[in-house]
C-alpha positions in Angstrom: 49.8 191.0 -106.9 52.1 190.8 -109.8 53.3 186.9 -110.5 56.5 187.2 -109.2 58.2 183.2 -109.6 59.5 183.9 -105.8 56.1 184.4 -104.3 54.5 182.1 -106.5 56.8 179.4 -105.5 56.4 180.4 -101.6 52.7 180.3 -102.2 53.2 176.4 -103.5 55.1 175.8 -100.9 52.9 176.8 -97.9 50.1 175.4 -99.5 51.6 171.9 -99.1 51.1 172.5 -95.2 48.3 170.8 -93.8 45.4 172.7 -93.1 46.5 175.8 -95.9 45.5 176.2 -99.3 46.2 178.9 -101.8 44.1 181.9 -100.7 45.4 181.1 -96.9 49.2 180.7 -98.4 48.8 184.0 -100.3 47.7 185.8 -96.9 50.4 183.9 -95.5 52.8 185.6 -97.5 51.5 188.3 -98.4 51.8 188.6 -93.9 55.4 187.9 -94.1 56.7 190.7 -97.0 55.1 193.4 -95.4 56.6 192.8 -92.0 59.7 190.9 -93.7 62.2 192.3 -90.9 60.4 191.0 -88.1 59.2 187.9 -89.7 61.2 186.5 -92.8 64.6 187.5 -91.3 63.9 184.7 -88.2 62.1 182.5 -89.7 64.7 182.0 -92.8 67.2 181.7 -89.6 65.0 179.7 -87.7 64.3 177.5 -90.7 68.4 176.8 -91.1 68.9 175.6 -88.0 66.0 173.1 -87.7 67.3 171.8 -91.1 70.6 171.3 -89.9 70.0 170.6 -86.0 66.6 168.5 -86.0 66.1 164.9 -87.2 64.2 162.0 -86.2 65.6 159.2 -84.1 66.6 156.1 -86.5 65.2 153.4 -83.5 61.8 155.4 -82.4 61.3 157.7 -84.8 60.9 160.8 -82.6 61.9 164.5 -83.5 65.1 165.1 -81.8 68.1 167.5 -81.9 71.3 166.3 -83.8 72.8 167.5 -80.9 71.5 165.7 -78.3 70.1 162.2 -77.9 66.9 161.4 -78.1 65.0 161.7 -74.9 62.9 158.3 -75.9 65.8 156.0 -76.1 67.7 157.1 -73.5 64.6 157.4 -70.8 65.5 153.8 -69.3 62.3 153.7 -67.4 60.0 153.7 -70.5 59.0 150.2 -71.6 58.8 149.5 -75.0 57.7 146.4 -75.4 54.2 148.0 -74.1 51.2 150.3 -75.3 
């Protein structure tokens, strides 16, 4: 594979998952430009709207939608002050 700054940068970027290094990263995207209609188009889209729609919750600290409230707080029969 040719050093493309793109890929290259992708294959940094996946690397920083847990669990993936390098040679699994370069699979990894090697995976997604040969099928990049039926993978990279979603995920990119996919990708946006977590950015912009997911958080975490400022008092618990749980994923939750921008949206929405989250689900931790506002469950009124969960006690916090426990384990």
């Amino acid at each position: 594979m040719q050093n493309i700054s793109e890929i290259e940068e992708l294959i940094k970027l996946i690397s920083k998952l847990p669990g993936l290094g390098p040679k699994s990263a370069k699979r990894i995207v090697l995976k997604l430009i040969n099928n990049r209609e039926e993978l990279i188009k979603p995920m990119a889209n996919v990708l946006a709207k977590v950015y912009k729609n997911i958080t975490r919750c400022n008092s618990c600290g749980s994923i939750k939608s921008n949206i929405e409230g989250c689900e931790n707080c506002e469950n009124t029969s969960k006690k916090f002050d426990k384990i």
